[in-house]
mmCIF file as gemmi writes it, N, C-alpha and C atoms, coordinates in Angstrom:
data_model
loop_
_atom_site.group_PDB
_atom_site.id
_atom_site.type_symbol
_atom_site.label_atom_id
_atom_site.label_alt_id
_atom_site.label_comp_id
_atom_site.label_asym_id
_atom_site.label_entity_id
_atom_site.label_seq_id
_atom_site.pdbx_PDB_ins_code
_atom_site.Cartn_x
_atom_site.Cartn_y
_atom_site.Cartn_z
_atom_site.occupancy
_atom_site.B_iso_or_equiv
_atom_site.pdbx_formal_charge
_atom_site.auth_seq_id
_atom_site.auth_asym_id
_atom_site.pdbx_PDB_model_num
ATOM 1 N N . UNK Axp A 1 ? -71.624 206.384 -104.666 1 0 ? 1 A 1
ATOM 2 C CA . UNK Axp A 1 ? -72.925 206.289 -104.047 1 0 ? 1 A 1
ATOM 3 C C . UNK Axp A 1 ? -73.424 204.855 -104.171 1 0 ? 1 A 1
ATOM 4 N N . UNK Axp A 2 ? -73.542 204.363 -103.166 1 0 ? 2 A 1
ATOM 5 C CA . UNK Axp A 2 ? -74.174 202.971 -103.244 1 0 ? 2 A 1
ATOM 6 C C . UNK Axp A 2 ? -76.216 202.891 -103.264 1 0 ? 2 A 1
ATOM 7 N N . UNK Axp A 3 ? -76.111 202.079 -104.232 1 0 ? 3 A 1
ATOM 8 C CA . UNK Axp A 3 ? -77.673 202.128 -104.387 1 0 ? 3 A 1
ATOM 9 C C . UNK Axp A 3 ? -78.312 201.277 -103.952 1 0 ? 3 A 1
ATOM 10 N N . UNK Axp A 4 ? -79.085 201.269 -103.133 1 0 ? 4 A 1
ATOM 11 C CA . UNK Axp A 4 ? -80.1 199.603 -102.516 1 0 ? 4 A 1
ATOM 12 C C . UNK Axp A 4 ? -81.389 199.69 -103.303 1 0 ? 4 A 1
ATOM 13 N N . UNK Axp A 5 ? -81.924 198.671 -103.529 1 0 ? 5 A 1
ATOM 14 C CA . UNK Axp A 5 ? -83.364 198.555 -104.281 1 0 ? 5 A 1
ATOM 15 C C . UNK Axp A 5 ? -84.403 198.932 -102.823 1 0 ? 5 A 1
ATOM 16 N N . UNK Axp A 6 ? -85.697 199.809 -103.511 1 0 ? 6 A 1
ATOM 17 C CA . UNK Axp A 6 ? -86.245 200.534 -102.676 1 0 ? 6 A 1
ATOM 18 C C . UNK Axp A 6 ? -87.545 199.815 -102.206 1 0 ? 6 A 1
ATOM 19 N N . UNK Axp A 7 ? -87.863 198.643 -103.037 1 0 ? 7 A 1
ATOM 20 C CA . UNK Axp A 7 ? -89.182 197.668 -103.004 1 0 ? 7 A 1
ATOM 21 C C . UNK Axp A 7 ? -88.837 197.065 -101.947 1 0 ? 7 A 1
ATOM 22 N N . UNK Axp A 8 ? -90.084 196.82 -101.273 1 0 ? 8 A 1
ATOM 23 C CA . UNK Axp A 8 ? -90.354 196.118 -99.869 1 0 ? 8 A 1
ATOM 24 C C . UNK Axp A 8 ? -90.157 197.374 -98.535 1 0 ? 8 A 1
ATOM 25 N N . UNK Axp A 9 ? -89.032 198.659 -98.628 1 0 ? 9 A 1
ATOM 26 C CA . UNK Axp A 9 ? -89.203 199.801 -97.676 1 0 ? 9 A 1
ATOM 27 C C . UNK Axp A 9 ? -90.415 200.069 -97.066 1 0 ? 9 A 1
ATOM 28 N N . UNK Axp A 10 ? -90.182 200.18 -95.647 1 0 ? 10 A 1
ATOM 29 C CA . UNK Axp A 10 ? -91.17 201.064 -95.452 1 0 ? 10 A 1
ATOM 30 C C . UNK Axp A 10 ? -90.688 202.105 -94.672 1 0 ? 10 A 1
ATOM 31 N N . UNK Axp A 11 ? -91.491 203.147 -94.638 1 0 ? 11 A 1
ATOM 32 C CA . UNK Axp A 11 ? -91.203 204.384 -93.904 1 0 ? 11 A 1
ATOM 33 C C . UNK Axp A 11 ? -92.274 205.622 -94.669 1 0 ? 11 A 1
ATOM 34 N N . UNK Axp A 12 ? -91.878 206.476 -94.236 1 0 ? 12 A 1
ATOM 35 C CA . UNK Axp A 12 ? -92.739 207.942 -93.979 1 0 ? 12 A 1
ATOM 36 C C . UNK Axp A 12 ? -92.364 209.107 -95.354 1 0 ? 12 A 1
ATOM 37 N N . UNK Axp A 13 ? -93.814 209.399 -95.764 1 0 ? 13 A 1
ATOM 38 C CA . UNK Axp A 13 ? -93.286 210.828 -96.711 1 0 ? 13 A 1
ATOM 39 C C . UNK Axp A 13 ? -93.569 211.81 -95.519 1 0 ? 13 A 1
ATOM 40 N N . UNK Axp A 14 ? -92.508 212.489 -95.236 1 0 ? 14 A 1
ATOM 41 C CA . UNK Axp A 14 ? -92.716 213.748 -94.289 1 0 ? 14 A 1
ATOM 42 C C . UNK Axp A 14 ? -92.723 214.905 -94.965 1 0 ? 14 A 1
ATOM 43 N N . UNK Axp A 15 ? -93.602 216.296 -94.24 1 0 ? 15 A 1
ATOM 44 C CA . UNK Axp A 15 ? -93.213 217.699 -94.944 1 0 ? 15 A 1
ATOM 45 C C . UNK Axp A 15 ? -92.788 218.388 -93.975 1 0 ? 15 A 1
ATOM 46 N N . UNK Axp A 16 ? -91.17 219.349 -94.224 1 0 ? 16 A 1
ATOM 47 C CA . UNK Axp A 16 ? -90.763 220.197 -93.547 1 0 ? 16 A 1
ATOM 48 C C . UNK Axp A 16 ? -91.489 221.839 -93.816 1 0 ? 16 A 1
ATOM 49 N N . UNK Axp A 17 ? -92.209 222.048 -93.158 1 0 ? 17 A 1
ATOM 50 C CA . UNK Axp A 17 ? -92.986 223.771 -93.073 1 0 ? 17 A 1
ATOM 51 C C . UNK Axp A 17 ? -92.02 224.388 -93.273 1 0 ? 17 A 1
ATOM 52 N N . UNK Axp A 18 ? -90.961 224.112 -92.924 1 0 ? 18 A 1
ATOM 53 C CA . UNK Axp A 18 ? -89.925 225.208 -92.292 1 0 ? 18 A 1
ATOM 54 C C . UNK Axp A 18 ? -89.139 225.286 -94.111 1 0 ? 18 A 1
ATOM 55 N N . UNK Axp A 19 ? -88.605 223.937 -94.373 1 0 ? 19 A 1
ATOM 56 C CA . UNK Axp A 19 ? -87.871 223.506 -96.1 1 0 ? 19 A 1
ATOM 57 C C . UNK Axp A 19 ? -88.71 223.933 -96.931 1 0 ? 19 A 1
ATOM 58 N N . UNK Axp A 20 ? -90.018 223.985 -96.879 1 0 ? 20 A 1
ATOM 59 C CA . UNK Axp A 20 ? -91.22 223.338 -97.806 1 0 ? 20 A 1
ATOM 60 C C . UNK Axp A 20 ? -90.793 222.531 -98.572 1 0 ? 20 A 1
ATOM 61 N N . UNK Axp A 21 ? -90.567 221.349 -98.2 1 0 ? 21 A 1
ATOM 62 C CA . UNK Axp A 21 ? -90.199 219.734 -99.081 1 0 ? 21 A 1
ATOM 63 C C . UNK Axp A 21 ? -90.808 218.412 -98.346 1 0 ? 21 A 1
ATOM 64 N N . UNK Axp A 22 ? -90.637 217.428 -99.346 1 0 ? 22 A 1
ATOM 65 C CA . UNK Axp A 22 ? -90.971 216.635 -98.528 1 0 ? 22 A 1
ATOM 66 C C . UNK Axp A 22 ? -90.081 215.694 -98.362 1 0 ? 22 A 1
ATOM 67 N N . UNK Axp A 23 ? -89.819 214.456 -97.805 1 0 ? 23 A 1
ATOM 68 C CA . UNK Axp A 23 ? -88.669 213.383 -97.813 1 0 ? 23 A 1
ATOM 69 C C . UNK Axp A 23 ? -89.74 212.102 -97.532 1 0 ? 23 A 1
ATOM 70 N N . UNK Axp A 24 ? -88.661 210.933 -97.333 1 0 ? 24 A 1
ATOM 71 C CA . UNK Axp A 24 ? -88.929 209.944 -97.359 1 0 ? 24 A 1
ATOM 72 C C . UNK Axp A 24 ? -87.662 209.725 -95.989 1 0 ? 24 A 1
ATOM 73 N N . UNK Axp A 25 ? -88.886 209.06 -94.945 1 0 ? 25 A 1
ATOM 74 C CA . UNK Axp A 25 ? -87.857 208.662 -93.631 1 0 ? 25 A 1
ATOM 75 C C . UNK Axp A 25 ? -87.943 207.095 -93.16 1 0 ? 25 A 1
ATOM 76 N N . UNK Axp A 26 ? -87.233 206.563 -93.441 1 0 ? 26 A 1
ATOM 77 C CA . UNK Axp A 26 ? -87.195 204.919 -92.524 1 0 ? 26 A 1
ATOM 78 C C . UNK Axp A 26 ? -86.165 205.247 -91.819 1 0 ? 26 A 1
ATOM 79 N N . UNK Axp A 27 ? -87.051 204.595 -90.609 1 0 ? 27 A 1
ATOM 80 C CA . UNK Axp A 27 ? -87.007 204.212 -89.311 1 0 ? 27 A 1
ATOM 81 C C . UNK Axp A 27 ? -85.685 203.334 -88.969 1 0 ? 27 A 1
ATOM 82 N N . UNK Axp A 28 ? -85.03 203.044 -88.17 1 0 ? 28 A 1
ATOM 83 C CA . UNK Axp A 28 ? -84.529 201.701 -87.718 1 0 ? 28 A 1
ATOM 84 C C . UNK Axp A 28 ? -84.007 201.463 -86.164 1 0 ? 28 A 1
ATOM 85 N N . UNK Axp A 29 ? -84.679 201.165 -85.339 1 0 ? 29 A 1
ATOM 86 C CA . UNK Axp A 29 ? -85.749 201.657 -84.019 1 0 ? 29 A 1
ATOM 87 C C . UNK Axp A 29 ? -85.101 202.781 -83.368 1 0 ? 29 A 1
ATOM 88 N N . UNK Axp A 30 ? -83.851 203.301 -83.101 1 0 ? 30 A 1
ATOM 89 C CA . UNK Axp A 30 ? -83.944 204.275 -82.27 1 0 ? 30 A 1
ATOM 90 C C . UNK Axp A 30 ? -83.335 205.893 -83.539 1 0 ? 30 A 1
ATOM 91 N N . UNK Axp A 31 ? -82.668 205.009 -84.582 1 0 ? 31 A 1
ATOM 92 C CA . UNK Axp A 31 ? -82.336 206.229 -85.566 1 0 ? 31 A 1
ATOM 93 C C . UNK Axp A 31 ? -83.238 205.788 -86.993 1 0 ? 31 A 1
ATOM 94 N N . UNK Axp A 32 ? -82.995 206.759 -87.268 1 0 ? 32 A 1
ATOM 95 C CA . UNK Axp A 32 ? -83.362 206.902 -88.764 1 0 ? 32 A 1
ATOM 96 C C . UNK Axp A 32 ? -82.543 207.339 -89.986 1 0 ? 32 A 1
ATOM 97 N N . UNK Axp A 33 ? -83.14 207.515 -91.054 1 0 ? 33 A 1
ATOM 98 C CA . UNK Axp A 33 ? -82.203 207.486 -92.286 1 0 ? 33 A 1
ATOM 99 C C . UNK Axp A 33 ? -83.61 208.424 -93.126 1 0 ? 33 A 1
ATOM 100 N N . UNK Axp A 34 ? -82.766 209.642 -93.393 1 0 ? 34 A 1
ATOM 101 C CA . UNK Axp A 34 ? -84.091 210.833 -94.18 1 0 ? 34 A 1
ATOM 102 C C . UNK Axp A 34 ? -83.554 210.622 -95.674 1 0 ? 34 A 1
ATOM 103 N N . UNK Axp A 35 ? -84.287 210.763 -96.963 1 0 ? 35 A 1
ATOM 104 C CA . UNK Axp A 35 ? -83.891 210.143 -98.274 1 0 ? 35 A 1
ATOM 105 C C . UNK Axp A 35 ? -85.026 211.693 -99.229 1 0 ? 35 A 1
ATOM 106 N N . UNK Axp A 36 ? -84.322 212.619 -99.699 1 0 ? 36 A 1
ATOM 107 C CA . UNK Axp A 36 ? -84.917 213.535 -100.7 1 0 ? 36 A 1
ATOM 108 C C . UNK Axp A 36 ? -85.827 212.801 -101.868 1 0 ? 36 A 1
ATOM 109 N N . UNK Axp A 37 ? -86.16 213.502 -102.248 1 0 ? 37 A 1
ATOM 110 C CA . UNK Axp A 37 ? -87.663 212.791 -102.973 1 0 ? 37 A 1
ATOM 111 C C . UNK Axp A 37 ? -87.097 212.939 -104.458 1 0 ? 37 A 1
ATOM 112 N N . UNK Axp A 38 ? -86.73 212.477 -105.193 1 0 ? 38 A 1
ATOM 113 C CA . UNK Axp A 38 ? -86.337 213.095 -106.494 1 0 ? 38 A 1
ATOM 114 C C . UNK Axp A 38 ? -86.792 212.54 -107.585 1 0 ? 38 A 1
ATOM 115 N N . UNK Axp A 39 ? -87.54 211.295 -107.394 1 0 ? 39 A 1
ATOM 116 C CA . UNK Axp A 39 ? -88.427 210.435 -108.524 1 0 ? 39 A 1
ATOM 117 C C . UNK Axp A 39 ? -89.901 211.145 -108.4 1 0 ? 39 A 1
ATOM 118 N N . UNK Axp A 40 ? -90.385 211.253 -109.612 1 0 ? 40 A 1
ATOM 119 C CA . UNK Axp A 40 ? -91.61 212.24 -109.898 1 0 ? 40 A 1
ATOM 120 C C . UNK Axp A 40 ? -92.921 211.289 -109.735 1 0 ? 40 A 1
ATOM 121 N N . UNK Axp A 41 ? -93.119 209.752 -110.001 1 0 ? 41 A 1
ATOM 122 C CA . UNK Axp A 41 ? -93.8 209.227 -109.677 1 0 ? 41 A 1
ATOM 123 C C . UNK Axp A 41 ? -93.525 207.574 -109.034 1 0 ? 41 A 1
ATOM 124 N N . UNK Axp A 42 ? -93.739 207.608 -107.583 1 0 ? 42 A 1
ATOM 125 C CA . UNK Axp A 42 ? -93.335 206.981 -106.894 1 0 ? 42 A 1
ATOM 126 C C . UNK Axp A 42 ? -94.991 205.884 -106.045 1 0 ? 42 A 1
ATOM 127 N N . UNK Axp A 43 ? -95.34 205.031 -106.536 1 0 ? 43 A 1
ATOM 128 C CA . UNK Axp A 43 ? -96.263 204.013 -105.87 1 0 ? 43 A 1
ATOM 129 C C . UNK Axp A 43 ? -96.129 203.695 -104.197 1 0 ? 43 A 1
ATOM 130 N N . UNK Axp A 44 ? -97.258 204.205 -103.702 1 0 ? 44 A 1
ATOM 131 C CA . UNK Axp A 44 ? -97.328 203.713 -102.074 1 0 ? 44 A 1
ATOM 132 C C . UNK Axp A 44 ? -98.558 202.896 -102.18 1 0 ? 44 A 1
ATOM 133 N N . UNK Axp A 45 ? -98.476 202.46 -100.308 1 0 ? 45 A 1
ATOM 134 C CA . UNK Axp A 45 ? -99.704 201.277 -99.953 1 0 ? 45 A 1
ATOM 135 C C . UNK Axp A 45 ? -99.553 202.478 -98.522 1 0 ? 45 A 1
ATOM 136 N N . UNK Axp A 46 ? -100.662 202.71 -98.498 1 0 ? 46 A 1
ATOM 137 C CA . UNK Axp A 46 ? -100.939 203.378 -96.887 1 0 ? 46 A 1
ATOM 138 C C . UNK Axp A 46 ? -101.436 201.828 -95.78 1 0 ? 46 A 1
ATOM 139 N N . UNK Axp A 47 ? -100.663 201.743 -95.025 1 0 ? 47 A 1
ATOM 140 C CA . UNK Axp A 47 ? -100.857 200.684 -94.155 1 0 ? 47 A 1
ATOM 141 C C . UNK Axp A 47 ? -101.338 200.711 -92.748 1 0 ? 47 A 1
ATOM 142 N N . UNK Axp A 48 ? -100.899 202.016 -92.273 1 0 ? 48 A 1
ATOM 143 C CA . UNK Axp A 48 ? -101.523 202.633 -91.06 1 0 ? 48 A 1
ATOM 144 C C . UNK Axp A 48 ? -103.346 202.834 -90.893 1 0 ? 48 A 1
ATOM 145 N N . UNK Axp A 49 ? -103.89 203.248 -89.755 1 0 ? 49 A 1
ATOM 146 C CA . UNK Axp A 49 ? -104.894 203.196 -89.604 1 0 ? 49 A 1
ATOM 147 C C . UNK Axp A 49 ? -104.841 204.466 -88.872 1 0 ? 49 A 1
ATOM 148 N N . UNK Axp A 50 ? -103.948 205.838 -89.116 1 0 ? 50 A 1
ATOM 149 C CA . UNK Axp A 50 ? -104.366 206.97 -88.669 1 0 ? 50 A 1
ATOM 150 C C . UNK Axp A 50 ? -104.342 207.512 -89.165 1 0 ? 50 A 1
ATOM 151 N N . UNK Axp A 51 ? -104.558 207.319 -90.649 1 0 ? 51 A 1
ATOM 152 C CA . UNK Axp A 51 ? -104.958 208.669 -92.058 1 0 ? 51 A 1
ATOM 153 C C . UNK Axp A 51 ? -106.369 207.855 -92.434 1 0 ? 51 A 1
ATOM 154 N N . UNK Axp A 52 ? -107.167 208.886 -93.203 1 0 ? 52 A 1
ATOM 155 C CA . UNK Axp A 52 ? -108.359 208.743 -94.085 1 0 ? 52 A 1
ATOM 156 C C . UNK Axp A 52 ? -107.745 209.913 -95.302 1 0 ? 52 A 1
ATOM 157 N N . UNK Axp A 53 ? -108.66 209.076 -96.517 1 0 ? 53 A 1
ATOM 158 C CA . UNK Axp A 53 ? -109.108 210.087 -97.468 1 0 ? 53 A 1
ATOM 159 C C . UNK Axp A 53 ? -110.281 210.814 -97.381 1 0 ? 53 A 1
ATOM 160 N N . UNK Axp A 54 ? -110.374 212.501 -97.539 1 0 ? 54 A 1
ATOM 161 C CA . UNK Axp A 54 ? -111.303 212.671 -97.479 1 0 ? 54 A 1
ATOM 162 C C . UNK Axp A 54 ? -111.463 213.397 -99.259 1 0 ? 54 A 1
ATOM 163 N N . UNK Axp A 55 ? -112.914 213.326 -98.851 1 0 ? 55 A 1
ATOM 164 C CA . UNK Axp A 55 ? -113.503 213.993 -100.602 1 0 ? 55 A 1
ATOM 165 C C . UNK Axp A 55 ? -114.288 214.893 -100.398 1 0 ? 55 A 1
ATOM 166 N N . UNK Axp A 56 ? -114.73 215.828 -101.067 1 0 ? 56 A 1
ATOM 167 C CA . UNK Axp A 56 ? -115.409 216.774 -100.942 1 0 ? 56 A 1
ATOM 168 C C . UNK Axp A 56 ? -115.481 217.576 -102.636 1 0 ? 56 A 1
ATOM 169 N N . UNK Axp A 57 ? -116.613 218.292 -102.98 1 0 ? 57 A 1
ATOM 170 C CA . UNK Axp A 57 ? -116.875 219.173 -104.474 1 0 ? 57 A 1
ATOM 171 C C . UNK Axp A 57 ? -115.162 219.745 -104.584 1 0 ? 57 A 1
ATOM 172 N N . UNK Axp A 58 ? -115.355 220.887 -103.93 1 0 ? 58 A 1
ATOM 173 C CA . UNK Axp A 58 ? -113.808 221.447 -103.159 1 0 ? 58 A 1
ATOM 174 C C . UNK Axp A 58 ? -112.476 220.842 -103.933 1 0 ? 58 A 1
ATOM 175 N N . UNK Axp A 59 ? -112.222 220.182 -103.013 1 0 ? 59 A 1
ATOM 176 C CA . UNK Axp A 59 ? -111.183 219.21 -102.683 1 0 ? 59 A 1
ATOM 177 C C . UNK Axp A 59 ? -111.232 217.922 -102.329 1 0 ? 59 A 1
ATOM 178 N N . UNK Axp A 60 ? -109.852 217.233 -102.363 1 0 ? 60 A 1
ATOM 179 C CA . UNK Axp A 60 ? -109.942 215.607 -102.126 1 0 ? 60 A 1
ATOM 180 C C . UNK Axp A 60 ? -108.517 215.928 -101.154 1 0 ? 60 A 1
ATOM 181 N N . UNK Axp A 61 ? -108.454 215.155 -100.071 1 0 ? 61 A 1
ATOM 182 C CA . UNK Axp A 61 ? -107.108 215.342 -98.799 1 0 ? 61 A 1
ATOM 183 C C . UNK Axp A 61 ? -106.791 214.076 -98.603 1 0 ? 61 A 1
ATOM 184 N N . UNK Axp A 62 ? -105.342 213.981 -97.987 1 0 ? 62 A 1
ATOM 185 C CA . UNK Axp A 62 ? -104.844 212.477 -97.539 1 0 ? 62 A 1
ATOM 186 C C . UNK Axp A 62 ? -105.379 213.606 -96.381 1 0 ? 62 A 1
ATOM 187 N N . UNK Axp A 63 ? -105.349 213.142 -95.324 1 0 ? 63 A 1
ATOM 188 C CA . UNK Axp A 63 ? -104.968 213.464 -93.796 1 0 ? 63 A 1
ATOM 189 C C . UNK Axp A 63 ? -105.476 212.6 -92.284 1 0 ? 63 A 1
ATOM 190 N N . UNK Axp A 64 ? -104.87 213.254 -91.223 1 0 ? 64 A 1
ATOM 191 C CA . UNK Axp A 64 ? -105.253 212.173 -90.185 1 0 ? 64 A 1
ATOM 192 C C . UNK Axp A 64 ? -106.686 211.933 -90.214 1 0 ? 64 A 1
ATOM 193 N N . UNK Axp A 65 ? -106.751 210.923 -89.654 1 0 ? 65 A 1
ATOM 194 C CA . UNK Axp A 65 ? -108.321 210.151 -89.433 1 0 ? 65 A 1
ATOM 195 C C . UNK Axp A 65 ? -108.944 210.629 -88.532 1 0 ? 65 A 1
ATOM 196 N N . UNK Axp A 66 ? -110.67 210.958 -88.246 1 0 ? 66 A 1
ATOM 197 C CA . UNK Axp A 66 ? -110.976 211.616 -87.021 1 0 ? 66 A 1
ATOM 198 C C . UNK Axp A 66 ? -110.494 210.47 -85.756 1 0 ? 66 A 1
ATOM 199 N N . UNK Axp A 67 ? -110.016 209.398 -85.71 1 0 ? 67 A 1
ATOM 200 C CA . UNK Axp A 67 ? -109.186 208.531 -84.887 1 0 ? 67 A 1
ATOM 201 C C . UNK Axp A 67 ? -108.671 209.068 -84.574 1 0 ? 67 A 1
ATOM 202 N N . UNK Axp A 68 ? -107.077 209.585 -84.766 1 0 ? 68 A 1
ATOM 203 C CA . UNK Axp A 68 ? -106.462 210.151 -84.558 1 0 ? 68 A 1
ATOM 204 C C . UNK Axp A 68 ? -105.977 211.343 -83.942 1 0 ? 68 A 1
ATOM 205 N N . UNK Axp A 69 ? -107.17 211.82 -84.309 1 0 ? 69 A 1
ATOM 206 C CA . UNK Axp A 69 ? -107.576 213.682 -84.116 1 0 ? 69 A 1
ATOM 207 C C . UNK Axp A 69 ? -108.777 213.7 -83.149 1 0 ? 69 A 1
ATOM 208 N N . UNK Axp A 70 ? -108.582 212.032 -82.227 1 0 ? 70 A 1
ATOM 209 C CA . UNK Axp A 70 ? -109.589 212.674 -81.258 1 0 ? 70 A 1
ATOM 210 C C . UNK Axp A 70 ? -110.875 212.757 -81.125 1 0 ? 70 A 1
ATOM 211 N N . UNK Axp A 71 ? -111.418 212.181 -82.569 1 0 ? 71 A 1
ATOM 212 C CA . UNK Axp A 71 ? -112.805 212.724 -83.114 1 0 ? 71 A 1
ATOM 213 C C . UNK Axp A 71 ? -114.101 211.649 -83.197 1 0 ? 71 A 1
């Protein structure tokens, strides 16, 4: 198994409904490369501008931005 250092990546935590898991997907423009999640604590930078955090008593959510959703 060849190992590349993972600093500087970018790409996507995705969730499969269907797996219930999540992965890690970079891009490289017309294919991609999907990577299982197996480190328990892993540091991101959200860089996009179509998620918000929201907060609430409740709960606290990553999810899309009302941007995104139209709103």
């Amino acid at each position: 198994m060849k190992e590349i250092n993972a600093k500087g990546k970018r790409g996507f935590i995705l969730y499969s409904p269907i797996e219930k898991r999540y992965f890690f997907r970079i891009y490289h423009g017309d294919t991609f490369t999907d990577y299982d999640i197996n480190a328990e604590e892993i540091e991101i930078e959200i860089i996009g501008d179509w998620t918000s955090l929201y907060e609430s008593e409740e709960y606290n959510k990553l999810d899309f931005s009302s941007k995104a959703l139209g709103k």
